[in-house]
Gaussian input, Z-matrix of N, CA and C with variables (Angstrom, degrees):
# hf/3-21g

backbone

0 1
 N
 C     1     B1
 C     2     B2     1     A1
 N     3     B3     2     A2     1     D1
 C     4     B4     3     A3     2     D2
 C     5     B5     4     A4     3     D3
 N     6     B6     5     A5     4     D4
 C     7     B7     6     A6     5     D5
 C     8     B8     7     A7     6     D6
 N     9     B9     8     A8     7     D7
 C    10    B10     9     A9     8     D8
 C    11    B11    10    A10     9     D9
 N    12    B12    11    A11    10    D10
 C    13    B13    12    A12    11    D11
 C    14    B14    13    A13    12    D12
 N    15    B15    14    A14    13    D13
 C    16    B16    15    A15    14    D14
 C    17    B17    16    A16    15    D15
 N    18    B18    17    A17    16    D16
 C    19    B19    18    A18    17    D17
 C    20    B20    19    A19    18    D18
 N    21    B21    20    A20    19    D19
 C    22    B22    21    A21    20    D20
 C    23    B23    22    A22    21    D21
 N    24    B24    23    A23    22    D22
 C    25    B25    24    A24    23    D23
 C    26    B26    25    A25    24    D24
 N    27    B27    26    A26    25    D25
 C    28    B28    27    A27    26    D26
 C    29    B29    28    A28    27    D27
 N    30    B30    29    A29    28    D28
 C    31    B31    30    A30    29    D29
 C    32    B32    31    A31    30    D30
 N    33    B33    32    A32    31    D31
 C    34    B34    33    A33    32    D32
 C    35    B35    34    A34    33    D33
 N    36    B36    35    A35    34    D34
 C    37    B37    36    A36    35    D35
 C    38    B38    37    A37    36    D36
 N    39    B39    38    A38    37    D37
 C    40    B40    39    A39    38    D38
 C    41    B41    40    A40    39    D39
 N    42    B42    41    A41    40    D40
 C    43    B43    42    A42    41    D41
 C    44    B44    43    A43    42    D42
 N    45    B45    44    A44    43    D43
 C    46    B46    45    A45    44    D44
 C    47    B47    46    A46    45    D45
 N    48    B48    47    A47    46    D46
 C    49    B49    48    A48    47    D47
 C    50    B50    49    A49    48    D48
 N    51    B51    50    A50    49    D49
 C    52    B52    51    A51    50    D50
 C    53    B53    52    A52    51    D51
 N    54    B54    53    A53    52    D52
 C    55    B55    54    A54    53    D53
 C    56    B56    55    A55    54    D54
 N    57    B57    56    A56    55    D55
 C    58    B58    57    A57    56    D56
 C    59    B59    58    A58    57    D57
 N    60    B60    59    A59    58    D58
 C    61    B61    60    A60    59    D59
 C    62    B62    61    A61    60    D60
 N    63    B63    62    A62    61    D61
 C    64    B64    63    A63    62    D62
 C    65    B65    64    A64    63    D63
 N    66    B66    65    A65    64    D64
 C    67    B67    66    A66    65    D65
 C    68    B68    67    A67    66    D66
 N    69    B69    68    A68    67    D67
 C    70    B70    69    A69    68    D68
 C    71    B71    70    A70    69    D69
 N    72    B72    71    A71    70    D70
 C    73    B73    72    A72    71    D71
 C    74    B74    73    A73    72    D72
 N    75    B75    74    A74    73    D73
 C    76    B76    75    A75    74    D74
 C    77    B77    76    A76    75    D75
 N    78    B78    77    A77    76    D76
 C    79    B79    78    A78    77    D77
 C    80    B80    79    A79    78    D78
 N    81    B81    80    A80    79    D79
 C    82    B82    81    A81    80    D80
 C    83    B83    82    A82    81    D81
 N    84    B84    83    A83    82    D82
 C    85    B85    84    A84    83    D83
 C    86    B86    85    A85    84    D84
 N    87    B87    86    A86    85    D85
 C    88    B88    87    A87    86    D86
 C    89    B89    88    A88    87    D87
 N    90    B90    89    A89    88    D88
 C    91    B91    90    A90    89    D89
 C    92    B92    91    A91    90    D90
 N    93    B93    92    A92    91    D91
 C    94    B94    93    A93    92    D92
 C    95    B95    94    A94    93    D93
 N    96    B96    95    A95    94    D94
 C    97    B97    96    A96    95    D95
 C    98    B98    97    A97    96    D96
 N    99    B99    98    A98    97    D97
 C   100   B100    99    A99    98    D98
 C   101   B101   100   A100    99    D99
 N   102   B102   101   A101   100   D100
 C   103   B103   102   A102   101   D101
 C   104   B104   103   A103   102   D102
 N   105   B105   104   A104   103   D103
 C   106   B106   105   A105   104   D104
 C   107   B107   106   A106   105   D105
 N   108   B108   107   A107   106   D106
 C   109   B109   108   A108   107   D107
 C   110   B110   109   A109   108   D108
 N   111   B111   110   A110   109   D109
 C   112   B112   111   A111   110   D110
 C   113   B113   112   A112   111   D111
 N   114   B114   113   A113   112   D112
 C   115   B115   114   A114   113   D113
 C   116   B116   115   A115   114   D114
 N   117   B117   116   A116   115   D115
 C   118   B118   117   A117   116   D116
 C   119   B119   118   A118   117   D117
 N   120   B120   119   A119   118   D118
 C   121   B121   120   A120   119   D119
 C   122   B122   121   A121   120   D120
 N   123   B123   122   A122   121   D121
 C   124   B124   123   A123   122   D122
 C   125   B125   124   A124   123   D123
 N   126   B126   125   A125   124   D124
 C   127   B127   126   A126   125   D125
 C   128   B128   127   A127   126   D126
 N   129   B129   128   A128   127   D127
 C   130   B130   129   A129   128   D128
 C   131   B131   130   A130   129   D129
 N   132   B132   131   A131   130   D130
 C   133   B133   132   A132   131   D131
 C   134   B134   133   A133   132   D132
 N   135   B135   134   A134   133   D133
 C   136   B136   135   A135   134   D134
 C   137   B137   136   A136   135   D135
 N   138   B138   137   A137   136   D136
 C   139   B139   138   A138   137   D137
 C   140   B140   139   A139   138   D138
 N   141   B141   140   A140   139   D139
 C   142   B142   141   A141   140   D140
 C   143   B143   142   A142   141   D141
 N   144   B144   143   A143   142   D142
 C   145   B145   144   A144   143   D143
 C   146   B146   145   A145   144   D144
 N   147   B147   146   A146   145   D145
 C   148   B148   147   A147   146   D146
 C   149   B149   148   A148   147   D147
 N   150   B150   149   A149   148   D148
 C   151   B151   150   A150   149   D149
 C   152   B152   151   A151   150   D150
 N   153   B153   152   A152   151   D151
 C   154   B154   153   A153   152   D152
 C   155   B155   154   A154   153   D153
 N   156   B156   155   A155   154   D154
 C   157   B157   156   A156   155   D155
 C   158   B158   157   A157   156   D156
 N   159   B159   158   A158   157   D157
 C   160   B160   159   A159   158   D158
 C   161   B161   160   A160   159   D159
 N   162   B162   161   A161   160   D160
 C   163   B163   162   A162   161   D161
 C   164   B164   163   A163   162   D162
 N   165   B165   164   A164   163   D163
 C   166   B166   165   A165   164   D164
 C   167   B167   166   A166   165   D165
 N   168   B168   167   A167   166   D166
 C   169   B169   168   A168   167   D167
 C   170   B170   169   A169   168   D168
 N   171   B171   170   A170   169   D169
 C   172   B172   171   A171   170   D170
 C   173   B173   172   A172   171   D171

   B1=1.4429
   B2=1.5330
   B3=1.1866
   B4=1.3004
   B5=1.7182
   B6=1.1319
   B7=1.9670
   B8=1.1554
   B9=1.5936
   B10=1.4985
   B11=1.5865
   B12=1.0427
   B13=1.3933
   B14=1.8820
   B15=1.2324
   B16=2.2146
   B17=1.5463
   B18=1.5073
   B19=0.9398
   B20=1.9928
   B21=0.8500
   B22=1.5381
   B23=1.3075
   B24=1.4840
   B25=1.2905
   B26=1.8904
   B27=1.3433
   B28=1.6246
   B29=1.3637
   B30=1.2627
   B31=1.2663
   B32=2.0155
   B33=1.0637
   B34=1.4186
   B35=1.3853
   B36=1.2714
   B37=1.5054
   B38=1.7859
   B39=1.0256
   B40=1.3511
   B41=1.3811
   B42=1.3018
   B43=1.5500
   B44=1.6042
   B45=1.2287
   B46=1.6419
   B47=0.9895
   B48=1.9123
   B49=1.3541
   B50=1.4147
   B51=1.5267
   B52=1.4795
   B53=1.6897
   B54=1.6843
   B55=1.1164
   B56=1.4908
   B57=1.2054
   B58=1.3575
   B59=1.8664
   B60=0.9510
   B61=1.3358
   B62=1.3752
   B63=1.4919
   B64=1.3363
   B65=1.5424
   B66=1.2920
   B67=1.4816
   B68=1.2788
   B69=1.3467
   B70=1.7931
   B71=1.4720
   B72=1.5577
   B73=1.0489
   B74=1.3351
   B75=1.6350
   B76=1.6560
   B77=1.7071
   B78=1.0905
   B79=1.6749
   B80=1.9558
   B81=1.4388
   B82=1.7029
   B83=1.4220
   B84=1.6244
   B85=1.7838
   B86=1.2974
   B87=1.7295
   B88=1.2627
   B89=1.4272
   B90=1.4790
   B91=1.9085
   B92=1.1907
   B93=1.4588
   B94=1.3915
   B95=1.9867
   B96=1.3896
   B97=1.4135
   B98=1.5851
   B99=1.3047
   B100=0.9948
   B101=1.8677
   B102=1.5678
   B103=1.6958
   B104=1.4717
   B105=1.4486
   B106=1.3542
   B107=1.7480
   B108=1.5812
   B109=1.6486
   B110=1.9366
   B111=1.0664
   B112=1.4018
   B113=1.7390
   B114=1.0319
   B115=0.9764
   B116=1.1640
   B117=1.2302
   B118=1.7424
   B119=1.7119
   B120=1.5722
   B121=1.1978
   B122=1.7630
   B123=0.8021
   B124=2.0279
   B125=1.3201
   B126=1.6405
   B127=0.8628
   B128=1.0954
   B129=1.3384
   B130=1.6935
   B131=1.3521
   B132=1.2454
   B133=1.5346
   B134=1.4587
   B135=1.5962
   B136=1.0609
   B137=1.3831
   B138=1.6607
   B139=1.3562
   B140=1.6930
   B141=1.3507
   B142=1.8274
   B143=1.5344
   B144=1.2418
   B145=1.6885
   B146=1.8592
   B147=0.7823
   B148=1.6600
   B149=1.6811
   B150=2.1990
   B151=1.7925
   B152=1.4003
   B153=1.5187
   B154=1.8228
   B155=1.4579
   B156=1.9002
   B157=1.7135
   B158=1.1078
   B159=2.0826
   B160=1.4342
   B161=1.8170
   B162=1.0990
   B163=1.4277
   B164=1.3857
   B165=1.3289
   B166=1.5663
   B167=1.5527
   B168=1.3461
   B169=1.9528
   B170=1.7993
   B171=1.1428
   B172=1.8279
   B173=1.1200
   A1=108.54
   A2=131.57
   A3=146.73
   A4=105.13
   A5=86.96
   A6=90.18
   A7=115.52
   A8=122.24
   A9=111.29
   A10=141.35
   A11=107.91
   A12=147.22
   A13=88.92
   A14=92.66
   A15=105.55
   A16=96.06
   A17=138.50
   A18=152.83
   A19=120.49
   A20=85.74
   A21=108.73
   A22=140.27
   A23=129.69
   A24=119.73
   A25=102.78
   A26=90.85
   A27=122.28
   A28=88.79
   A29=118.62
   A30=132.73
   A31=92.33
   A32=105.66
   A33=77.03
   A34=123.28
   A35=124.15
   A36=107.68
   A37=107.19
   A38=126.54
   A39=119.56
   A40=110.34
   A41=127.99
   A42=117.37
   A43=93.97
   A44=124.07
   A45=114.94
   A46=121.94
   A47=106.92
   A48=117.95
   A49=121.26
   A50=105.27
   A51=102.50
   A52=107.13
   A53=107.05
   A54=116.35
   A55=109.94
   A56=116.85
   A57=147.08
   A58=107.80
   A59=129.85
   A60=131.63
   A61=125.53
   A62=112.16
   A63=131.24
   A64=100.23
   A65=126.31
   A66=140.07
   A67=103.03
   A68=114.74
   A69=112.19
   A70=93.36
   A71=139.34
   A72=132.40
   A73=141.95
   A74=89.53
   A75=105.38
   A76=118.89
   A77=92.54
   A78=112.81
   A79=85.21
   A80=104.49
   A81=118.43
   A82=111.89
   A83=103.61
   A84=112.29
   A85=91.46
   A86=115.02
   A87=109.00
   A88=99.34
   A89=115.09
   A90=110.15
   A91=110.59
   A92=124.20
   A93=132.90
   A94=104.84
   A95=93.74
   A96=112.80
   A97=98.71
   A98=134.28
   A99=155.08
   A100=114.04
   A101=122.75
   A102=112.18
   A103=90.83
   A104=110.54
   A105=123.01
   A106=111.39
   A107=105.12
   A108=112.74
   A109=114.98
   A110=106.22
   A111=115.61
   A112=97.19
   A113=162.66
   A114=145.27
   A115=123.17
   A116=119.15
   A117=113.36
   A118=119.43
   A119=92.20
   A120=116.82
   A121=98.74
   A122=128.88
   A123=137.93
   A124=89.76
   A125=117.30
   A126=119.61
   A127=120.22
   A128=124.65
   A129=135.06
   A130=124.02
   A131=102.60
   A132=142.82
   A133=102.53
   A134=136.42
   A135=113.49
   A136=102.14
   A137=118.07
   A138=115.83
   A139=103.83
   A140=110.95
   A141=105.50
   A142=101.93
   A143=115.21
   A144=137.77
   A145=97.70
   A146=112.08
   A147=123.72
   A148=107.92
   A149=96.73
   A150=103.76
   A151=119.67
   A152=96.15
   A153=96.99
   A154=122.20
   A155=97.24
   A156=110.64
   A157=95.99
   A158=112.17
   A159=134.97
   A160=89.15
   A161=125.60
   A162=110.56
   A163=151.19
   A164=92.55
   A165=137.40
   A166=103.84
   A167=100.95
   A168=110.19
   A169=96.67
   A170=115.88
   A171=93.16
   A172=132.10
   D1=148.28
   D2=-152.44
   D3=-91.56
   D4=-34.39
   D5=176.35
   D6=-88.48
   D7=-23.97
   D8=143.80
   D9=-65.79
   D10=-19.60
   D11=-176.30
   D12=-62.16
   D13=-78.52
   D14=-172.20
   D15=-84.25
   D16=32.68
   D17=-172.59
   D18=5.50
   D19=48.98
   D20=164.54
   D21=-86.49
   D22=139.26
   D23=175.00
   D24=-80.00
   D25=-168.85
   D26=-179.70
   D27=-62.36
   D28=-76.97
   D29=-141.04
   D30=-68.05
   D31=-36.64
   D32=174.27
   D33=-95.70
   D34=-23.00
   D35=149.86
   D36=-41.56
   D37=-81.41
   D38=-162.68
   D39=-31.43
   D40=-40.19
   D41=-161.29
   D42=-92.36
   D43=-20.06
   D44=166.59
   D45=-46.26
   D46=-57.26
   D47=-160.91
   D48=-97.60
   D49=-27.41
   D50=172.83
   D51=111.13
   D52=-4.73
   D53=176.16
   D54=-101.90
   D55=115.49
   D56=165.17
   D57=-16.05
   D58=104.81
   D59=152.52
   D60=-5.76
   D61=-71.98
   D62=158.77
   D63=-21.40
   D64=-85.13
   D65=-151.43
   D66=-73.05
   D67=-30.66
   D68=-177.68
   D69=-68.73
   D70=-57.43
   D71=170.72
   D72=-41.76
   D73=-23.62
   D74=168.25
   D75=-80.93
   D76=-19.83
   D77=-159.88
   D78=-74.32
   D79=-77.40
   D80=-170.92
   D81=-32.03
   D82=-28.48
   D83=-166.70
   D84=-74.23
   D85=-62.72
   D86=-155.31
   D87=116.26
   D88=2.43
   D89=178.26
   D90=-81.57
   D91=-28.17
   D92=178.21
   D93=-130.62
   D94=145.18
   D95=-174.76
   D96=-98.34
   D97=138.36
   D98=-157.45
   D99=-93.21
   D100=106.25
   D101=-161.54
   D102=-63.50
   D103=164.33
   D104=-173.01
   D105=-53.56
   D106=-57.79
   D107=173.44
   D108=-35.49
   D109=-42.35
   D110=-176.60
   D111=-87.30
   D112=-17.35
   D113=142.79
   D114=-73.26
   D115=-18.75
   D116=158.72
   D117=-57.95
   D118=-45.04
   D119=-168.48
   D120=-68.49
   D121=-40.59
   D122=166.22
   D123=-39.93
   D124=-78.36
   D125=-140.06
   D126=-72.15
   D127=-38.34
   D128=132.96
   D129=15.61
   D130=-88.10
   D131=169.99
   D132=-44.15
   D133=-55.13
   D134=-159.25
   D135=-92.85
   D136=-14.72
   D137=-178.32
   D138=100.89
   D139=27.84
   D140=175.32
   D141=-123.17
   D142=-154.27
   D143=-177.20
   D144=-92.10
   D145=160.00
   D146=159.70
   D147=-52.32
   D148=-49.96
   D149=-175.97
   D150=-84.97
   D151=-7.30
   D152=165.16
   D153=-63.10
   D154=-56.40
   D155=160.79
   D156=-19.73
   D157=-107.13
   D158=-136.81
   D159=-48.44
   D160=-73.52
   D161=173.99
   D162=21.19
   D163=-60.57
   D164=-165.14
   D165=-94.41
   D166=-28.12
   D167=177.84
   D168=-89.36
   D169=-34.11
   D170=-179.10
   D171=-49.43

């Protein structure tokens, strides 16, 4: 996972990106699927592809 990777919590991805804690937590589970803008926006942030992300979730 990518936020282990740049060894970060939730909470600071969230206040980077603007994405809510809640949903980043939802996202890692797999309870909620991520809208495209916010996976750009991940992917952005960590410095990969959009298909590196989803990838990384299989």
């Amino acid at each position: 996972m990518e936020r282990f990777k740049k060894n970060m919590t939730q909470q600071e991805v969230s206040k980077a990106t603007g994405i809510s804690y809640s949903m980043l937590s939802k996202y890692e589970r797999n309870v909620a699927k991520p809208k495209e803008d916010n996976l750009k926006m991940l992917a952005e942030f960590y410095g990969i592809t959009v298909e590196e992300l989803t990838e990384d979730n299989r």
